[in-house]
MOPAC internal coordinates of N, CA, C and O (Angstrom, degrees):
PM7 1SCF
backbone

  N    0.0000 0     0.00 0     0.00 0    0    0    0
  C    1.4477 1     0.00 0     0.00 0    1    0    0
  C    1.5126 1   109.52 1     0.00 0    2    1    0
  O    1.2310 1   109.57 1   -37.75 1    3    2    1
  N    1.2805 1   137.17 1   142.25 1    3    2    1
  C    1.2056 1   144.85 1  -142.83 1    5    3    2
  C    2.2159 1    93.51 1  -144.91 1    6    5    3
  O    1.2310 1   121.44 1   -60.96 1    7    6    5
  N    1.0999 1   114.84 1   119.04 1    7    6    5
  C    1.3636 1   130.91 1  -161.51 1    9    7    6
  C    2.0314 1    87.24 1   -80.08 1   10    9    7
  O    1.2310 1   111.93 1   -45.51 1   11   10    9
  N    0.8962 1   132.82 1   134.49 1   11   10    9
  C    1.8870 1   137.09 1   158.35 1   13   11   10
  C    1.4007 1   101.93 1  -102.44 1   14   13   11
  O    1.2310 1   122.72 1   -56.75 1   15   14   13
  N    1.3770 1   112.40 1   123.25 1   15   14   13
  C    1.4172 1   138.09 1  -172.85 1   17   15   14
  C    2.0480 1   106.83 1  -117.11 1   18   17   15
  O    1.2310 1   122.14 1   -75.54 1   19   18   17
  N    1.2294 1   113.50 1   104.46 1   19   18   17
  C    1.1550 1   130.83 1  -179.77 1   21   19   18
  C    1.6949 1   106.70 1   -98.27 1   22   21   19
  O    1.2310 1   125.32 1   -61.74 1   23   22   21
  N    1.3489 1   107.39 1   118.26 1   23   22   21
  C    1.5370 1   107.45 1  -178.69 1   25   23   22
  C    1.2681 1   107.74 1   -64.91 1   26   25   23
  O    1.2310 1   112.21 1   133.27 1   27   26   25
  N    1.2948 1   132.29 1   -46.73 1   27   26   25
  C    1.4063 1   142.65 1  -165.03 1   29   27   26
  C    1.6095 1   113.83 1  -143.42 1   30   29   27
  O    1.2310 1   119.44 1   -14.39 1   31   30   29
  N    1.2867 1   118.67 1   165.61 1   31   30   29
  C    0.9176 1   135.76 1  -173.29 1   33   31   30
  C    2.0111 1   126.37 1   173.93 1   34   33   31
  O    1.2310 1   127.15 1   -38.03 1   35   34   33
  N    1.3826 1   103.84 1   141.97 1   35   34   33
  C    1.3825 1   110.33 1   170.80 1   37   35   34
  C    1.4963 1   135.13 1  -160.47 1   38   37   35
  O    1.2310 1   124.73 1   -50.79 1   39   38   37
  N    1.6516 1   108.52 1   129.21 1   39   38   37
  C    1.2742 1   127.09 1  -143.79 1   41   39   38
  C    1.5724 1   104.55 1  -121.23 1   42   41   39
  O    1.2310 1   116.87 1   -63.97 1   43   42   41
  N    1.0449 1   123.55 1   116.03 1   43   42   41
  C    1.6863 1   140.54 1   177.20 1   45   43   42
  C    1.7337 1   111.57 1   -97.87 1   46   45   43
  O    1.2310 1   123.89 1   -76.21 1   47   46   45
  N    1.1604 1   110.14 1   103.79 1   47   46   45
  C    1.3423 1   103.57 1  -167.36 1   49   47   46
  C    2.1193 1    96.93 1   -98.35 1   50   49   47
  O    1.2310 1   120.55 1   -41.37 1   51   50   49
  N    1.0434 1   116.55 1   138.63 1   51   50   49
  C    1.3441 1   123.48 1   164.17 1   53   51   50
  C    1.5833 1   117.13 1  -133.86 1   54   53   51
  O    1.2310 1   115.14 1   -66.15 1   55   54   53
  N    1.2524 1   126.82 1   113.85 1   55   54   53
  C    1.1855 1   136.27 1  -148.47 1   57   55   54
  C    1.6955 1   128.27 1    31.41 1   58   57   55
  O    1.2310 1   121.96 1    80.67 1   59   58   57
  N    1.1661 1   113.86 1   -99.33 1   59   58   57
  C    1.4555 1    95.12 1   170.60 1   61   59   58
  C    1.5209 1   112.11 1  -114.11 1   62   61   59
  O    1.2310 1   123.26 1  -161.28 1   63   62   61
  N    1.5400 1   111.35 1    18.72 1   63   62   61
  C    1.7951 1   117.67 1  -173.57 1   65   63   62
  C    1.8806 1    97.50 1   -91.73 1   66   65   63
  O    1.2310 1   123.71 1    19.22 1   67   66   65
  N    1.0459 1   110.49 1  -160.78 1   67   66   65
  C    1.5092 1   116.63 1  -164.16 1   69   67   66
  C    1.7048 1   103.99 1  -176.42 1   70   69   67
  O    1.2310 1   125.41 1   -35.85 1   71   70   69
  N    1.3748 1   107.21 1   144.15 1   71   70   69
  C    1.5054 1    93.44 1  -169.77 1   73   71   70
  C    1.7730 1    81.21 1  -156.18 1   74   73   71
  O    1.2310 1   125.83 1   -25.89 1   75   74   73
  N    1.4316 1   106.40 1   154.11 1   75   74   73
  C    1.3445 1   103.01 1   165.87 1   77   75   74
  C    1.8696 1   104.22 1   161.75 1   78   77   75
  O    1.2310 1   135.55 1    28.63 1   79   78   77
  N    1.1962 1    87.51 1  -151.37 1   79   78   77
  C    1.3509 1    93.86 1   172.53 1   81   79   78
  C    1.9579 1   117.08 1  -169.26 1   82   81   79
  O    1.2310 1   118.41 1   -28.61 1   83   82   81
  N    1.4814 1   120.63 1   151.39 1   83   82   81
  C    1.5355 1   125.09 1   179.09 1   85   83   82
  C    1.4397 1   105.20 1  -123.06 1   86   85   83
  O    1.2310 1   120.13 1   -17.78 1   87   86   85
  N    1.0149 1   117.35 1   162.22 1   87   86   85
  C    1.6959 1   131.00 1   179.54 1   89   87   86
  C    1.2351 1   108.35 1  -179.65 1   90   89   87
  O    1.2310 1   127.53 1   -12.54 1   91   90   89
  N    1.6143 1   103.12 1   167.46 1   91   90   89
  C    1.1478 1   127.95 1   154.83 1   93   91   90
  C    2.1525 1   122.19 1   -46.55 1   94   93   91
  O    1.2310 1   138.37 1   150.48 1   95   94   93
  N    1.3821 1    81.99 1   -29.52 1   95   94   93
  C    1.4224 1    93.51 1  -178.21 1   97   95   94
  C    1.6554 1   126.64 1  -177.15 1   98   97   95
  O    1.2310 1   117.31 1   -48.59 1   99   98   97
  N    1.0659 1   122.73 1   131.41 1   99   98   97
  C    2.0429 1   122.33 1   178.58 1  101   99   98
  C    1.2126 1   108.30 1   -21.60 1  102  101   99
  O    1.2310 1   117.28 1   145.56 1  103  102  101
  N    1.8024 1   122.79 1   -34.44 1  103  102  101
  C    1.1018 1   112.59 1   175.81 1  105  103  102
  C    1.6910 1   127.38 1   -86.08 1  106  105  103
  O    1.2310 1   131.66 1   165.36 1  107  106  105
  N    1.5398 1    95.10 1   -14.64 1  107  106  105
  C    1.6247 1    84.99 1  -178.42 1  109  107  106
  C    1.7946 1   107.11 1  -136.89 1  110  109  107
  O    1.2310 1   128.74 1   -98.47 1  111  110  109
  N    1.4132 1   100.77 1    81.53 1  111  110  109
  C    1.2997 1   107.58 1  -165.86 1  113  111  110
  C    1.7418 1   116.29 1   -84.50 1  114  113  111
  O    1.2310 1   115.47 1   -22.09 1  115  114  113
  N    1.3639 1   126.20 1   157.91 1  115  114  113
  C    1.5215 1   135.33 1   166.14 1  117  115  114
  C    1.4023 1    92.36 1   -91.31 1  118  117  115
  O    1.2310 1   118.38 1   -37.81 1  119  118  117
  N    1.5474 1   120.69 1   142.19 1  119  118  117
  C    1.1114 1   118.46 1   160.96 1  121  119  118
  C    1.7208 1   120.09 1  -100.21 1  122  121  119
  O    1.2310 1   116.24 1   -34.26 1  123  122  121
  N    1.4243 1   124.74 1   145.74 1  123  122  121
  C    1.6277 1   126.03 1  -159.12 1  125  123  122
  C    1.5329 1   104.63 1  -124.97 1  126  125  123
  O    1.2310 1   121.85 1   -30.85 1  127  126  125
  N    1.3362 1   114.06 1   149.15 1  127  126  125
  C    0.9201 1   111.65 1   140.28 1  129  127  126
  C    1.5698 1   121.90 1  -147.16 1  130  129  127
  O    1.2310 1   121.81 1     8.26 1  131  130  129
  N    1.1902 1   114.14 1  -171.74 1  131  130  129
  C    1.2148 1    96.52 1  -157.76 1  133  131  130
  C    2.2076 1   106.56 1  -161.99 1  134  133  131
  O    1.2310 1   121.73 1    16.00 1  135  134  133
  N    1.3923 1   114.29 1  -164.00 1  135  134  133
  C    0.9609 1    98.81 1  -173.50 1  137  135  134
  C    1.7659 1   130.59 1   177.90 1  138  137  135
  O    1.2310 1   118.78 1  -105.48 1  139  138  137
  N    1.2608 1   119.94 1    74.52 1  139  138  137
  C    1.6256 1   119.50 1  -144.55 1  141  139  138
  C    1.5609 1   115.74 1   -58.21 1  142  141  139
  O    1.2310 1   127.84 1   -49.14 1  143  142  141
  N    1.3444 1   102.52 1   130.86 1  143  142  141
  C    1.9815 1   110.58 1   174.36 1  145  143  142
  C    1.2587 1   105.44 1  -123.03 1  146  145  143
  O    1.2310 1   112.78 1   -39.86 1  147  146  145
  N    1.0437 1   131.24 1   140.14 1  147  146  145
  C    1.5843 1   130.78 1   169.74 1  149  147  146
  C    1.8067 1   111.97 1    47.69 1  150  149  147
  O    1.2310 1   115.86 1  -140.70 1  151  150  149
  N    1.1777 1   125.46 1    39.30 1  151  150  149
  C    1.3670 1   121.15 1  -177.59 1  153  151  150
  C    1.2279 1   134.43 1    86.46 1  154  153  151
  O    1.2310 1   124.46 1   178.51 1  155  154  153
  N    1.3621 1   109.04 1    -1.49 1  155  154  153
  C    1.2243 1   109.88 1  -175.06 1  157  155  154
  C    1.7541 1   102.94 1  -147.89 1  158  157  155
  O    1.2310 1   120.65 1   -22.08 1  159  158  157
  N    1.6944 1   116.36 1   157.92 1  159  158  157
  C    1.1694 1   109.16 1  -155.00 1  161  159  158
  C    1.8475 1   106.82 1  -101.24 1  162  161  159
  O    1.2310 1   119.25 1    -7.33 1  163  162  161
  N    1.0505 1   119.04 1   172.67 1  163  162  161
  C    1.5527 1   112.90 1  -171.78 1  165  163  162
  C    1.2745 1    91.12 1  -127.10 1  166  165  163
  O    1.2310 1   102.60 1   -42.32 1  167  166  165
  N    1.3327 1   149.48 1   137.68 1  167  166  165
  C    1.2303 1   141.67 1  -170.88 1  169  167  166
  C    1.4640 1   101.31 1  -156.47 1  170  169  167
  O    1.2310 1   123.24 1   -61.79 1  171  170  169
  N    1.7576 1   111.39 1   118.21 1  171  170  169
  C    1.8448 1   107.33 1   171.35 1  173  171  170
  C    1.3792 1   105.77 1  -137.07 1  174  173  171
  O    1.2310 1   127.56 1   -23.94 1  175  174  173
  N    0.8813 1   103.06 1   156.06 1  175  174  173
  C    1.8662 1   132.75 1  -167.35 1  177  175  174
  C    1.6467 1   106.37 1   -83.75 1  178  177  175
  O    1.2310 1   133.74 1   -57.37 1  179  178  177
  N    0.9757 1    91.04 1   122.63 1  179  178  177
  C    2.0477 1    98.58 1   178.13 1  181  179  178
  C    1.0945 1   113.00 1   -98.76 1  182  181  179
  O    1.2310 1   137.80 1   -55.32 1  183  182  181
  N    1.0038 1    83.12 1   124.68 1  183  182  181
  C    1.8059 1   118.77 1   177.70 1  185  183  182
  C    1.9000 1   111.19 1   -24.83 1  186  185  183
  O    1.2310 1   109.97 1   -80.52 1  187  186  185
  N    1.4520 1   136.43 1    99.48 1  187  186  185
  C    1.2006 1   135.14 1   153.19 1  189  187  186
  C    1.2256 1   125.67 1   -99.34 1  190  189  187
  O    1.2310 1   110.29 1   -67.88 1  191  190  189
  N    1.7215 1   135.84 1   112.12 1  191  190  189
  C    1.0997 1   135.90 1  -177.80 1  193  191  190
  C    1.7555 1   118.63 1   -32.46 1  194  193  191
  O    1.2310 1   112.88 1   -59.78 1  195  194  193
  N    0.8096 1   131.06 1   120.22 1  195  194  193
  C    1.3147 1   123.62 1   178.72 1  197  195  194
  C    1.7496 1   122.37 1   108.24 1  198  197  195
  O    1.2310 1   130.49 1   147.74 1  199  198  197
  N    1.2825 1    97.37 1   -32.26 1  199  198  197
  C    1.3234 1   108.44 1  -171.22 1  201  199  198
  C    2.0604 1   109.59 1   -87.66 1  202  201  199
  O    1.2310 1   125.20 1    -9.78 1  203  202  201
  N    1.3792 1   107.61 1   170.22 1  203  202  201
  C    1.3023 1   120.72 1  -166.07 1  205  203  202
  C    1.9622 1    88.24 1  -135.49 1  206  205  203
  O    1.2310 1   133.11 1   -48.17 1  207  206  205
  N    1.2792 1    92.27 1   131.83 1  207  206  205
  C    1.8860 1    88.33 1   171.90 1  209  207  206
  C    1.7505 1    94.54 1  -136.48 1  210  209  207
  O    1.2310 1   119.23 1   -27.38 1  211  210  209
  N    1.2994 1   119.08 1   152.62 1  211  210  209
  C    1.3347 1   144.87 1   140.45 1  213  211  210
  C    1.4918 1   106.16 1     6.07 1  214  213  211
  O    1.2310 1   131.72 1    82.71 1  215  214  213
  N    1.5286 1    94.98 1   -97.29 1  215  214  213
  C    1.4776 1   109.51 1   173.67 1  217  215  214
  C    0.9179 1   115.76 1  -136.63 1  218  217  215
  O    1.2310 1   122.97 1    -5.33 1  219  218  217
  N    1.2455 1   111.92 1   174.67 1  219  218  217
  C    1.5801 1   134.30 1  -169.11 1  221  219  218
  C    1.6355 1   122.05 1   -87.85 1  222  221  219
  O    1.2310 1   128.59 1   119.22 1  223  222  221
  N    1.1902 1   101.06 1   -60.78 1  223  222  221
  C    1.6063 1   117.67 1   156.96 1  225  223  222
  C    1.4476 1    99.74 1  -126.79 1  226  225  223
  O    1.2310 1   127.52 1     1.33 1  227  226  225
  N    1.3977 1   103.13 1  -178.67 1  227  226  225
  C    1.5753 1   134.28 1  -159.91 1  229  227  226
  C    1.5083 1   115.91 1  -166.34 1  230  229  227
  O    1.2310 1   120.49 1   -68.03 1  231  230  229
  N    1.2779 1   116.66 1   111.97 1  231  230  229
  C    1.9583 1   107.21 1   168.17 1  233  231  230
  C    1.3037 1    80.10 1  -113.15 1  234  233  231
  O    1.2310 1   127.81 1   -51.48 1  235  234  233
  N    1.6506 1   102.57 1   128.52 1  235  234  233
  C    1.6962 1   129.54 1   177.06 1  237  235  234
  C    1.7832 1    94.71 1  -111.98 1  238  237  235
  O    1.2310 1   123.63 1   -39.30 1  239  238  237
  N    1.1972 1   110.64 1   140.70 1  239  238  237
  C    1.1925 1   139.33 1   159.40 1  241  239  238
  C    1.5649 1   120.89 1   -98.42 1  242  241  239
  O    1.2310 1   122.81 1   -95.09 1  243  242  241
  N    1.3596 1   112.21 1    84.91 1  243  242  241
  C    1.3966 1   120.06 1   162.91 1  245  243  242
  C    1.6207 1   134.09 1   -49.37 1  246  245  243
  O    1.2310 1   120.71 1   -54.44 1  247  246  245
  N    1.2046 1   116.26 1   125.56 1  247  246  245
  C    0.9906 1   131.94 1  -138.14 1  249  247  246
  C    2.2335 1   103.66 1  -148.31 1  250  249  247
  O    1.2310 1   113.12 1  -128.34 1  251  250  249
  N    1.0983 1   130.61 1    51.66 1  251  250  249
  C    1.0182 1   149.23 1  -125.14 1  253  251  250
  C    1.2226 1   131.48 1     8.35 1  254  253  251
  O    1.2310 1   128.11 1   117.68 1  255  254  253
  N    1.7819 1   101.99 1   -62.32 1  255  254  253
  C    1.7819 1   111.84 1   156.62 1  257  255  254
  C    1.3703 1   117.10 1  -112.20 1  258  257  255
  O    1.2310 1   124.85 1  -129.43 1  259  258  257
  N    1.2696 1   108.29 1    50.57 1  259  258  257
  C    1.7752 1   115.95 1   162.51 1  261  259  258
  C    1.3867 1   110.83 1  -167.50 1  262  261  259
  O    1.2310 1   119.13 1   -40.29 1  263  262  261
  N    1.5718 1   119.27 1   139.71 1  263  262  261
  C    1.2570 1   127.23 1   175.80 1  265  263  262
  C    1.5793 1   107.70 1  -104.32 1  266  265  263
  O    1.2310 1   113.49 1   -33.59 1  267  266  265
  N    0.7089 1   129.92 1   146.41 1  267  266  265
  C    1.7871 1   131.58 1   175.23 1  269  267  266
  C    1.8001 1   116.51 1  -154.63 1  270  269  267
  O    1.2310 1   126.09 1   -25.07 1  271  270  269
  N    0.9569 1   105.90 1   154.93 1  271  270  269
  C    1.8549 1   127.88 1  -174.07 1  273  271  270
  C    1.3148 1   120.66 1   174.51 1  274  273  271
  O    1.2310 1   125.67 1   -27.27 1  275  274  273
  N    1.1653 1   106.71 1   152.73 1  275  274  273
  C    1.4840 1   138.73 1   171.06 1  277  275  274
  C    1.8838 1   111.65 1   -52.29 1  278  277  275
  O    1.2310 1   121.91 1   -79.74 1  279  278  277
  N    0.9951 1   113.94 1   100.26 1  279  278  277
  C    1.5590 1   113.06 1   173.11 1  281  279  278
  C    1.4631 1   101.96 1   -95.98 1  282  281  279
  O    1.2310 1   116.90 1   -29.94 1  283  282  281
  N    1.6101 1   123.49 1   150.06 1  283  282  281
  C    1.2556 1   140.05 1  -179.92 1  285  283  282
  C    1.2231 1   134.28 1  -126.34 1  286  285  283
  O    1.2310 1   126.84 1   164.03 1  287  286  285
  N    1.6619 1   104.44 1   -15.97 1  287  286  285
  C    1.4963 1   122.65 1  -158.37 1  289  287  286
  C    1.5907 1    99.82 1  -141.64 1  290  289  287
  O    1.2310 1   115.67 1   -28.97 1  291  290  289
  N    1.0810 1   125.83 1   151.03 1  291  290  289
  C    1.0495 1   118.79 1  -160.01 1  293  291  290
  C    1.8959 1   141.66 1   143.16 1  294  293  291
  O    1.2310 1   108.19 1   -23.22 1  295  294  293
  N    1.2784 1   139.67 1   156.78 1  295  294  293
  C    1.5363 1   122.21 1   147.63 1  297  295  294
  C    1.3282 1   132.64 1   -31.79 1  298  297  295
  O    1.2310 1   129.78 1   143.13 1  299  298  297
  N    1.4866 1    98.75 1   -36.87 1  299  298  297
  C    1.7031 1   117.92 1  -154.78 1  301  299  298
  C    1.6773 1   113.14 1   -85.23 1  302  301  299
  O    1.2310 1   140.37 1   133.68 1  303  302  301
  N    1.8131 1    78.08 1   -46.32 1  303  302  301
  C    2.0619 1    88.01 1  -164.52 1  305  303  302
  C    1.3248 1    88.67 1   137.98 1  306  305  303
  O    1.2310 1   146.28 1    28.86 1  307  306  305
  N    1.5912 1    66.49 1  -151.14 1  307  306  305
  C    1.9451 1   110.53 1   169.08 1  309  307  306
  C    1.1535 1   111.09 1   -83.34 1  310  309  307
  O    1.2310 1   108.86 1   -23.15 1  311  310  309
  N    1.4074 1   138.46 1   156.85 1  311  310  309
  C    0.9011 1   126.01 1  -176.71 1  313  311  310
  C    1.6763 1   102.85 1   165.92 1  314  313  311
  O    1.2310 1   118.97 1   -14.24 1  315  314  313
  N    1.3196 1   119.56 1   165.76 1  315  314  313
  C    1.3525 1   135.62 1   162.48 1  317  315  314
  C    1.9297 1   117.75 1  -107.79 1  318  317  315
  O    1.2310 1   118.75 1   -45.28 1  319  318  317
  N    1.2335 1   119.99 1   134.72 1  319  318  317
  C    1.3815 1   151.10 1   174.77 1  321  319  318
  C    0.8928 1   136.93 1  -110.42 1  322  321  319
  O    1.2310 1   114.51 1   -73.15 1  323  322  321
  N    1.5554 1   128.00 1   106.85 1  323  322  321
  C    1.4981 1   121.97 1  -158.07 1  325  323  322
  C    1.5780 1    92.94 1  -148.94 1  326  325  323
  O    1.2310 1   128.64 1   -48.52 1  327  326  325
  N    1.3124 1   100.96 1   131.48 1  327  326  325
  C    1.6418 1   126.54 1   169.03 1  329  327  326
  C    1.1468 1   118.98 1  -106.03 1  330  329  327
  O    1.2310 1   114.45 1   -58.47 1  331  330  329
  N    1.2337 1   128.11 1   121.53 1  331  330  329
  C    1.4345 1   133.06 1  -169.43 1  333  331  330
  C    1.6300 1   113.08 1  -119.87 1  334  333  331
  O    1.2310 1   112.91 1   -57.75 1  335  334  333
  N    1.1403 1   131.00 1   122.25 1  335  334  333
  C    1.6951 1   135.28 1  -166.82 1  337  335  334
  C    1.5369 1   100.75 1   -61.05 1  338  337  335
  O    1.2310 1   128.68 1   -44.86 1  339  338  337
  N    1.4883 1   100.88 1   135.14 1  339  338  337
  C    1.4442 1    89.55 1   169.97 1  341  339  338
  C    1.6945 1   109.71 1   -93.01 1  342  341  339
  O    1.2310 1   120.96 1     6.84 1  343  342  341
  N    1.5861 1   115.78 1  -173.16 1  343  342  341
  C    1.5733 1   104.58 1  -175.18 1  345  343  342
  C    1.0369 1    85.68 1  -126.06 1  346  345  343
  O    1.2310 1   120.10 1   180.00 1  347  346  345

């Protein structure tokens, strides 16, 4: 399993939807969205011509200031994903 490390990222939650985006960087972002069921969030990456992302979908398990899961599909592989809040 191979860990995906996102420099940045940002997530707007409005009721139980999710909107945002992760990257390499502010300047070159994936855009997400996403969407909570049973406690935990479902989050997938939209489609940009040209581009290669991580994964495809994601069920993250929140965890106060970090989300993390198992990715399967993807650039990467298999792999594990973890987002950590910045302060």
């Amino acid at each position: 399993m191979r860990v995906i490390n996102y420099k940045s990222g940002s997530l707007k939650q409005t009721g139980d939807e999710v909107t945002g985006w992760v990257g390499p960087s502010e300047n070159d972002p994936i855009p997400v969205s996403g969407k909570f069921r049973e406690g935990k969030l479902i989050l997938e990456t939209l489609a940009q011509a040209g581009r290669t992302v991580a994964f495809d979908e994601v069920v993250l398990t929140i965890d106060r200031n970090t989300m993390s899961g198992t990715i399967e599909h993807g650039s990467h592989g298999k792999g594990t994903i973890k987002f950590v809040r910045s302060k």
